[in-house]
C-alpha positions as CSV (number, residue, x, y, z in Angstrom):
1,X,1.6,-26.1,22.6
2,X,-0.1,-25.8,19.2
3,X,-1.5,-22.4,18.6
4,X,-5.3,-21.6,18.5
5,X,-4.9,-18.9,16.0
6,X,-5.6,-20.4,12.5
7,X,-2.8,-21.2,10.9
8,X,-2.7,-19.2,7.9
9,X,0.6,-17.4,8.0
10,X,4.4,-18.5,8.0
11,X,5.3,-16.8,10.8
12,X,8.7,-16.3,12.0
13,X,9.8,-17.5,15.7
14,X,9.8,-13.9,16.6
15,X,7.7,-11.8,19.2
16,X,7.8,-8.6,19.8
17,X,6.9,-6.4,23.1
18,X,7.5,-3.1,22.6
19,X,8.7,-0.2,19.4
20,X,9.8,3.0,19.4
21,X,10.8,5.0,15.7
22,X,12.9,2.7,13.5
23,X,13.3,-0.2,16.3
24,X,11.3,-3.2,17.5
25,X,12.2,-5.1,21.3
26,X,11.4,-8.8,21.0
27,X,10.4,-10.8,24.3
28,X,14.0,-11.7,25.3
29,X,15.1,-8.1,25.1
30,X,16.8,-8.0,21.5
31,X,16.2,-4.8,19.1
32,X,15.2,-5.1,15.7
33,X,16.0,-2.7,13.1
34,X,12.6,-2.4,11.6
35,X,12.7,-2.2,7.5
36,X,9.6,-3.2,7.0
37,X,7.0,-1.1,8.7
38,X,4.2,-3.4,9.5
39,X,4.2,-4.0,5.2
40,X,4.4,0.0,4.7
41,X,1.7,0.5,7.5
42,X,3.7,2.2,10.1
43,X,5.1,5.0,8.0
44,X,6.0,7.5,11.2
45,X,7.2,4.4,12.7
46,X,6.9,3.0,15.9
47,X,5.0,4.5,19.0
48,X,4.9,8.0,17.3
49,X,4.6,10.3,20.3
50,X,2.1,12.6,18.3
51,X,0.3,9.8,17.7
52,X,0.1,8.0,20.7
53,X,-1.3,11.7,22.3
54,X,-4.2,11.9,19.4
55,X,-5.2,8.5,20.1
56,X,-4.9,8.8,23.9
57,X,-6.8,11.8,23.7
58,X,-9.5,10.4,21.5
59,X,-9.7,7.4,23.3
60,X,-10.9,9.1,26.2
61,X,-13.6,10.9,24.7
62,X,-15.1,8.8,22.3
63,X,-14.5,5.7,19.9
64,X,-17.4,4.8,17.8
65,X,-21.1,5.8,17.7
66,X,-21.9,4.5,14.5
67,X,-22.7,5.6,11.0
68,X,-25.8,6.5,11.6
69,X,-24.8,10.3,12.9
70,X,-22.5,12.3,11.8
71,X,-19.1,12.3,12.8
72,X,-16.4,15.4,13.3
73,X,-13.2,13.3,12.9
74,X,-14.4,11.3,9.7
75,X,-15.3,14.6,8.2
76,X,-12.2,17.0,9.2
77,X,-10.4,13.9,7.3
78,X,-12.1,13.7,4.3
79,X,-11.6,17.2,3.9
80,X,-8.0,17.3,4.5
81,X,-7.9,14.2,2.0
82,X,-10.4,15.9,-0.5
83,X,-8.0,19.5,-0.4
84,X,-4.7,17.4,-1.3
85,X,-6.1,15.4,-3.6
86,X,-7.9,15.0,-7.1
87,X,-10.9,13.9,-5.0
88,X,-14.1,15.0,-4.3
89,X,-15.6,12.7,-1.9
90,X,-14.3,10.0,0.5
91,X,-15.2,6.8,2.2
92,X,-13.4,5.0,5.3
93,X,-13.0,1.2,5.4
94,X,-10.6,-0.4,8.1
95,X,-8.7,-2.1,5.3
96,X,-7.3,-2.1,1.8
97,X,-9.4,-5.1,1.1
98,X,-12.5,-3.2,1.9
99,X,-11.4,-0.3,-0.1
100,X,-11.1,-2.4,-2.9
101,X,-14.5,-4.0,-2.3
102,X,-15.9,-0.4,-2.7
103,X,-14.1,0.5,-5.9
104,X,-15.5,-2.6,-7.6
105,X,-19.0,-2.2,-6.2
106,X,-19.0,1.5,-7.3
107,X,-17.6,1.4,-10.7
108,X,-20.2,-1.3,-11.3
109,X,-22.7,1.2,-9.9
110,X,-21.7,3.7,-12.3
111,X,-21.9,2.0,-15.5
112,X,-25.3,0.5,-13.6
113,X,-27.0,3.7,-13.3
114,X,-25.8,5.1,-17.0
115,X,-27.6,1.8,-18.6
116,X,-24.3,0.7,-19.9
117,X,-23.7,-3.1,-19.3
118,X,-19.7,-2.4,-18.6
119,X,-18.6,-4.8,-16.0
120,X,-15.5,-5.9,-17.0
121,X,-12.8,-4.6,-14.6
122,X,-9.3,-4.6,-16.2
123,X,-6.0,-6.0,-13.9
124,X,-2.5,-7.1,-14.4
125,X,-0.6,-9.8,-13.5
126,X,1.4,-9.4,-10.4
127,X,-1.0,-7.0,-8.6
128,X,-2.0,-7.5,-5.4
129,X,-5.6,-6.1,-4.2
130,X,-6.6,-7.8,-1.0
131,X,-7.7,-11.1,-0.2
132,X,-11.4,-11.0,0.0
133,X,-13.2,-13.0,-2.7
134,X,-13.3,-9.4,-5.4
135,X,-9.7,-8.7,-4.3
136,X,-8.3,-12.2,-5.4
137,X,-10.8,-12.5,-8.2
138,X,-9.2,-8.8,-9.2
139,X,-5.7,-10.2,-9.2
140,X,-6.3,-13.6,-10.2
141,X,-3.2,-15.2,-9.5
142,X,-3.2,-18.9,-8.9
143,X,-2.0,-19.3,-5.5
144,X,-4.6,-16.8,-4.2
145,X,-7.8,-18.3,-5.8
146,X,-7.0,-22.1,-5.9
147,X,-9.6,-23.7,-4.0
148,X,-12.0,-20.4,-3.2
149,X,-14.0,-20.8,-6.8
150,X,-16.3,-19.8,-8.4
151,X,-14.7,-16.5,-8.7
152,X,-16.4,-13.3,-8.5
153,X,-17.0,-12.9,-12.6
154,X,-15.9,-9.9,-14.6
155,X,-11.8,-9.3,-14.3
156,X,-9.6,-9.6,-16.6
157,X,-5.4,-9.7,-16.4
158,X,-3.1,-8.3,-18.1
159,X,0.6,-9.1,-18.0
160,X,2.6,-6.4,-16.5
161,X,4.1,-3.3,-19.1
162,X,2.6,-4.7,-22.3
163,X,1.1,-1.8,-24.1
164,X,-0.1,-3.4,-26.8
165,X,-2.2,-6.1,-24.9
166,X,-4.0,-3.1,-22.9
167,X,-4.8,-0.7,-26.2
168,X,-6.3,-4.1,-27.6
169,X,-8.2,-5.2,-24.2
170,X,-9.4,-2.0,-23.4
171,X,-12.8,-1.0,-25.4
172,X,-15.8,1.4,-25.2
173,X,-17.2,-1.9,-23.4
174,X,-14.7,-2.1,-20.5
175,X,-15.6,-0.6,-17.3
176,X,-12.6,0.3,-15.5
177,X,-8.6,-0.1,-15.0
178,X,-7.7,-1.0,-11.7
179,X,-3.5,-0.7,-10.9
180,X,-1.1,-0.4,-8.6
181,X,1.0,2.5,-9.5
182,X,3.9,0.4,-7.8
183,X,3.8,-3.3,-7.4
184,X,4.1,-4.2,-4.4
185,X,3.4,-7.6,-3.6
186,X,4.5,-8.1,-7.0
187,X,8.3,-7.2,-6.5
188,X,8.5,-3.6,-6.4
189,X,7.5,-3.0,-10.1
190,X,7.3,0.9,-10.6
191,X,4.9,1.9,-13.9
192,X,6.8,4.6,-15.6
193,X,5.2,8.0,-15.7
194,X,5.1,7.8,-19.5
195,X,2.4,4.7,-18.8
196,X,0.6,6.2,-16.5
197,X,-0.1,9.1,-18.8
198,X,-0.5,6.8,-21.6
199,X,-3.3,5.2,-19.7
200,X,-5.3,8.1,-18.9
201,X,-5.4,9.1,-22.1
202,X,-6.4,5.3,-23.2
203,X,-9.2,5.6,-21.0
204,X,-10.3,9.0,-21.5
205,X,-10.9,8.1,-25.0
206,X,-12.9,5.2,-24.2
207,X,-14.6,6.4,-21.3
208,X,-13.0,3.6,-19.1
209,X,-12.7,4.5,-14.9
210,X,-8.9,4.5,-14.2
211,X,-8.6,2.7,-10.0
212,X,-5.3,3.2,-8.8
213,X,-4.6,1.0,-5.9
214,X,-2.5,3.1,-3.4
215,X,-2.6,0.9,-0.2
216,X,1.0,0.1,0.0
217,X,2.3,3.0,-2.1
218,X,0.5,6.0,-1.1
219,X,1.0,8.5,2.2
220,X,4.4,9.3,1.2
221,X,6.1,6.3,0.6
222,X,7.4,7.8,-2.7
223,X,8.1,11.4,-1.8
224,X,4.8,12.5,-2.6
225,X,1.9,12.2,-1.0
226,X,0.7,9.6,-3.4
227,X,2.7,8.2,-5.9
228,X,0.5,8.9,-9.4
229,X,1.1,12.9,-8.6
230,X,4.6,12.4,-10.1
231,X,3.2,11.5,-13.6
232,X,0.7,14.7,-13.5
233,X,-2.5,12.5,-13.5
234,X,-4.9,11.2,-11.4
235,X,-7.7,8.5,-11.1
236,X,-11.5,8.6,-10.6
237,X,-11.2,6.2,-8.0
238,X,-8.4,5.7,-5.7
239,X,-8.1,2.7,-2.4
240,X,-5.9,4.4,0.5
241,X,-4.9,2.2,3.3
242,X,-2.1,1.2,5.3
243,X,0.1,4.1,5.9
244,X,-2.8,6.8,6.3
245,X,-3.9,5.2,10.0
246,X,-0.1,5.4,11.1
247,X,-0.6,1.9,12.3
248,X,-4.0,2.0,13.3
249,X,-6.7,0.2,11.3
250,X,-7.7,2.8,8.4
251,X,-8.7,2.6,5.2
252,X,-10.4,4.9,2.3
253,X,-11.9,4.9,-1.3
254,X,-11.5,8.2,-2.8
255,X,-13.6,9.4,-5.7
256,X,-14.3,11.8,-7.8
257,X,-18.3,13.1,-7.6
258,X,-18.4,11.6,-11.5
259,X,-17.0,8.4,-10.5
260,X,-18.8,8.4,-7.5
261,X,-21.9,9.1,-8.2
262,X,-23.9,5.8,-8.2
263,X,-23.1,5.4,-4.5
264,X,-26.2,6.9,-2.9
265,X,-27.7,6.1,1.0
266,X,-28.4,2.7,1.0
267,X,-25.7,1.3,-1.4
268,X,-22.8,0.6,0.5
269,X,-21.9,0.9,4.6
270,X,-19.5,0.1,7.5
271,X,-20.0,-0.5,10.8
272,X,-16.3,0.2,11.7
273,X,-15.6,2.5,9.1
274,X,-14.4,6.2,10.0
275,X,-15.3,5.3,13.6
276,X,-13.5,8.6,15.6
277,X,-10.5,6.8,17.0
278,X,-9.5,5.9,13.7
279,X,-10.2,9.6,12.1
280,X,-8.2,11.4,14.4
281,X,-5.5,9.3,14.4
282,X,-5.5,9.6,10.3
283,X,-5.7,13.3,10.4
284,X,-2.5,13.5,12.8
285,X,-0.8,11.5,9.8
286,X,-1.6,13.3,7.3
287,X,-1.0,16.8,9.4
288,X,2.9,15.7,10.1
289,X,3.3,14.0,6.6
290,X,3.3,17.8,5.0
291,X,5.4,19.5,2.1
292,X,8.4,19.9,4.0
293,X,8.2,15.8,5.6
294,X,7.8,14.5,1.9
295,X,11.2,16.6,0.8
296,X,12.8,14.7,3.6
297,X,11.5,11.4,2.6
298,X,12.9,11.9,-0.7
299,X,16.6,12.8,0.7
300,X,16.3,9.9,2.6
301,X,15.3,8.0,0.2
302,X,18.8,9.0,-2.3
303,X,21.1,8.0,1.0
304,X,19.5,4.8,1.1
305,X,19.3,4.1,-2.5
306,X,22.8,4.9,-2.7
307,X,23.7,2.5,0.0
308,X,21.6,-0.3,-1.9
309,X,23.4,0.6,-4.6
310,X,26.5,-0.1,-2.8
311,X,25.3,-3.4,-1.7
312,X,24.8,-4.7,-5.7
313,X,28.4,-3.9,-6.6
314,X,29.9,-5.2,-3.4
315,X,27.8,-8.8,-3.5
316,X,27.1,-9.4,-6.8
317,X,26.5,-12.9,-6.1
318,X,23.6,-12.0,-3.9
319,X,21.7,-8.8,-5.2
320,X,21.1,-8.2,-8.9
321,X,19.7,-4.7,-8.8
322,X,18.2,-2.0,-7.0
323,X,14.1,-1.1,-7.8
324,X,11.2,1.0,-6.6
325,X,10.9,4.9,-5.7
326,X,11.0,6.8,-2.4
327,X,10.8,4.9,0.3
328,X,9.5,1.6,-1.1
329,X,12.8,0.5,-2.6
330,X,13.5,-3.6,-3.6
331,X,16.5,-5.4,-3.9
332,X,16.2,-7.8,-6.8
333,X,18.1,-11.0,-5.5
334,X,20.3,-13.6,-7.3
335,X,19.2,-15.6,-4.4
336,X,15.5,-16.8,-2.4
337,X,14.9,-13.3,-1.2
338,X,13.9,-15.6,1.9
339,X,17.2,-16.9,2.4
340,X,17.8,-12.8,2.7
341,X,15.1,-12.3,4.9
342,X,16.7,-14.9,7.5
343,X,19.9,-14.1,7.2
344,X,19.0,-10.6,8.0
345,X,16.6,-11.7,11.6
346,X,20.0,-13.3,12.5
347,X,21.8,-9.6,12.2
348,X,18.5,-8.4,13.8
349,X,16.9,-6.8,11.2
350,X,13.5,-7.1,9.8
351,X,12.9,-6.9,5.6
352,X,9.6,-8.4,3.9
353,X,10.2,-10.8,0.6
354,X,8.3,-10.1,-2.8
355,X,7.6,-11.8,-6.0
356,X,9.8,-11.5,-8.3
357,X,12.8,-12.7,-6.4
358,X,12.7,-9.3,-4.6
359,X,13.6,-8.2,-1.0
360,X,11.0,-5.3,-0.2
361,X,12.7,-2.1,2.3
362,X,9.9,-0.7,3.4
363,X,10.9,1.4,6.8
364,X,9.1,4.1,8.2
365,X,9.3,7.6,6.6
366,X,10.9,9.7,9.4
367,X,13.8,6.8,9.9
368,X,16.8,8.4,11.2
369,X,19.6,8.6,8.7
370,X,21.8,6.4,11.5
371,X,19.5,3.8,11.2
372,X,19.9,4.0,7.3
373,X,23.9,3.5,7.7
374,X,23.2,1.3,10.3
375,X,20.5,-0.9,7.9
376,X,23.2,-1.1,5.3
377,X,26.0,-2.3,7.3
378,X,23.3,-5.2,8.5
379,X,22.3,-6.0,4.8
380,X,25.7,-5.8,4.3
381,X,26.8,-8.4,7.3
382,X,24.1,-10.7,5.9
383,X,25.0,-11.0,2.2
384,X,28.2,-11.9,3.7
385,X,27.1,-14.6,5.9
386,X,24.7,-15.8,2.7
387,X,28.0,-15.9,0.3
388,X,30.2,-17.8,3.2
């Protein structure tokens, strides 16, 4: 039977049924060991009881009434978002994608309403933003705009770590930086704190917005709740998406009121966005992912590392290195990280490749440190098969 879903994704032969923390249950009854997290999205993993009781008890009071009133849930999580961040004001989307379609229509806006004519957004090579038409236009990489031109004008890349290229692209005339604080998509490619500050300070002098994309890095994925806060700086603009709904659709722009202020009634909407469900769900995220869970992500994070760590000396043939921070770790291959990926389905365990010849582990925060041992010893069982 051929499928009637449109066939934009390699998917593997692979259906699952049911989850619970750490584990997935395919059709024919066979657990998965689950390292991937939905691509960072289910970061309390799998059928969270606290989560399935906020969204059971939302759902049967109320899921969406629109925009057009106000809304309880959207606010209490803005405000819990605004009093742990450097922001000031917040704005749901149901995606990274649309978060990133915000920050480019409101840096735009800003410039706009000073009478400056700065359009040009700055980006690097290897980033990952989304896929609408801004997103791709944003990253620019071949594979994702061949065939969807003209491109959205106004973006620039960058390759990745070269200092010297950004303090010569970036000018009194640029209008904002957008970057990942961690690659992703791009292989796991961490920017060191010393760049981070470097480019604040770039772009203070020049009056450039700094966007830092925080979709698949953010909500504690590094042991803080976003990664930046371990360089001491923050953005004007920041997209949020993926982990913060705990697996339900939920996204956010957060801004500074500088950065923000062009955005005024009228300017930009949602008919989805910030809808209750999604809100209260969000809030129960952020409520468990406190102080206390983010030190835990962080000793979880060392055991794991140090059985990665582990894996490169024992099969040097197969991994090369060990990458990435907290709980978005890669293992830079000597092999197709999708030969790794397959070899690891038949040990029943669930990775996600990357460019740059990397293997992404991206497993849910709270991941039991039995499943940690019990991840390596798979990773382990398939760099054996792979070197047979």
């Amino acid at each position: 039977m051929i499928s009637p879903v449109l066939p934009t994704y390699n998917r593997a032969p692979i259906a699952f049924v049911s989850g619970a923390g750490s584990w997935l249950t395919a059709e024919d009854g066979t657990r998965y060991l689950d390292l991937g997290a939905g691509i960072a999205v289910n970061a309390l993993g799998h059928a969270h009881p606290d989560l399935v009781a906020t969204l059971t008890e939302q759902a049967a009071k109320l899921w969406h009434v629109s925009n057009l009133y106000r809304i309880p849930e959207q606010e209490r999580l803005a405000t819990m978002l605004v009093d742990r961040t450097f922001a000031d004001t917040v704005f749901f989307t149901n995606s990274g994608t649309e978060a990133c379609e915000l920050a480019i229509k409101m840096t735009r806006k800003y410039w706009y309403d000073k009478g400056e004519a700065r359009t040009e957004i700055i980006a690097f090579e290897g980033a990952f933003h989304g896929r609408s038409t801004g997103a791709i236009a944003a990253a620019g990489a071949e594979k994702m705009v061949k065939g969807f031109g003209p491109l959205m004008p106004g973006f620039r890349q960058l390759p990745w770590g070269d200092h010297d290229a950004l303090r010569a692209a970036i000018t009194t005339d640029t209008a904002a930086v957008i970057i990942e604080p961690i690659q992703g998509e791009g292989g796991i490619r961490t920017l060191p704190d010393a760049c981070l500050k470097g480019l604040r300070d770039l772009c203070d002098t020049t009056g450039t917005l700094i966007i830092f994309d925080e979709v698949q890095c953010g909500v504690g994925r590094t042991g803080k709740l976003f990664a930046h806060e371990w360089s001491g700086i923050a953005p004007d603009i920041m997209m949020v998406a993926k982990g913060i709904g705990g697996g339900f659709p939920l996204g956010a722009v957060l801004a500074t009121e500088n950065a923000a202020s062009g955005m005024t009634p009228g300017t930009h909407g949602s008919t989805y966005g910030g809808n209750p469900l999604g809100c209260a769900v969000g809030a129960k995220v952020l409520d468990l992912i406190d102080d206390a869970f983010l030190a835990q992500v962080s000793q979880k994070a060392a055991r794991f590392r140090q059985g990665l760590e582990g894996l490169v000396a024992s099969h040097p043939a197969i991994f090369d290195s060990v990458r990435g921070q907290g709980l978005m770790l890669g293992l830079k291959c000597r092999v197709p990280p999708t030969d790794v990926v397959k070899a690891a389905y038949a040990q029943h365990l669930l990775t996600v490749p990357a460019a740059d010849n990397v293997l992404r582990l991206l497993p849910a925060l709270n991941i039991p440190d039995t499943d940690i041992t019990e991840a390596i010893a798979r990773l382990d069982r398939a760099a054996t098969a792979l070197a047979a």
